[in-house]
C-alpha positions, 0 to 999 in steps of 0.5 A, a space after each residue: 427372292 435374292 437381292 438384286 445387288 451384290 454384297 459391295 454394292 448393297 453395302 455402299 447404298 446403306 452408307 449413303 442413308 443419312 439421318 439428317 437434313 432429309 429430304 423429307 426434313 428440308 421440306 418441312 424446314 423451309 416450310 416452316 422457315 418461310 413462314 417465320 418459325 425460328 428453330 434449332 436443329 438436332 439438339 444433342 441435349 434432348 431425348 431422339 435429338 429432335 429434327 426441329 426443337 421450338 424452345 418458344 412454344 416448348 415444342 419439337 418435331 420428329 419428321 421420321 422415314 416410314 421404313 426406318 421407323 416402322 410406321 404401321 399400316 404404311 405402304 411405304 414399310 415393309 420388312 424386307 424378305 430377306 434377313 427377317 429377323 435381323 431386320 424385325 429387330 433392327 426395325 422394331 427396336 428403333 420404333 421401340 426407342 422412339 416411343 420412349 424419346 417421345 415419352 421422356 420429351 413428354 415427361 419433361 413437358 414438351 409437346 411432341 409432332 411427329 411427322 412422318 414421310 408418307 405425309 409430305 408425298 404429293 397425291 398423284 390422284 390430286 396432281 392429276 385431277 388439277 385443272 391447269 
């Protein structure tokens, strides 16, 4: 199936796609915030630069988008149908480097969350069966 933009368009929609302070990563931030977690944000010093680093517990969170970090199984990945391959690659490789930032944080004794963006959608079976 072609893709439904032209080259320019699609290209200005993947430019917009940022890697910090998402929607999903706000949601757990406030969260968090509201509930008297103090942390740091993108710590350059450590391995995958963790969305939320918590020196205090010796802990950090990773909040990853399921399409760009290839989460299995979810129905939010899917490999695109066109340019297979490039994607597989792109796609694959960046769950790759995950593992090993998640590893190395391990080795120099962090704990590791990582939180993935399917799990912070409401359940639209849930908001439908609430009584209100």
């Amino acid at each position: 199936m072609a893709d439904v933009h032209e080259p320019e368009v699609r290209s200005y929609n993947m430019s917009q796609i940022t890697g910090k302070d998402t929607k999903p990563e706000m949601m757990v931030r406030k969260f968090l915030h509201s509930n008297g977690f103090r942390y740091r944000l993108h710590a350059k010093d450590l391995p995958g630069k963790p969305d939320l680093v918590f020196p205090k517990y010796n802990s950090v969170i990773f909040v990853h988008g399921c399409f760009w970090h290839a989460h299995e199984d979810c129905k939010y990945f899917k490999i695109p149908d066109t340019r297979t391959e490039w994607w597989k690659e792109k796609l694959y490789g960046n769950k790759e480097r995950d593992e090993k930032n998640i590893t190395k944080l391990k080795e120099e004794g962090w704990n590791v969350i990582v939180i993935w963006g399917c799990e912070l959608k409401p359940e639209k079976e849930w908001l439908h069966s609430q009584t209100y």
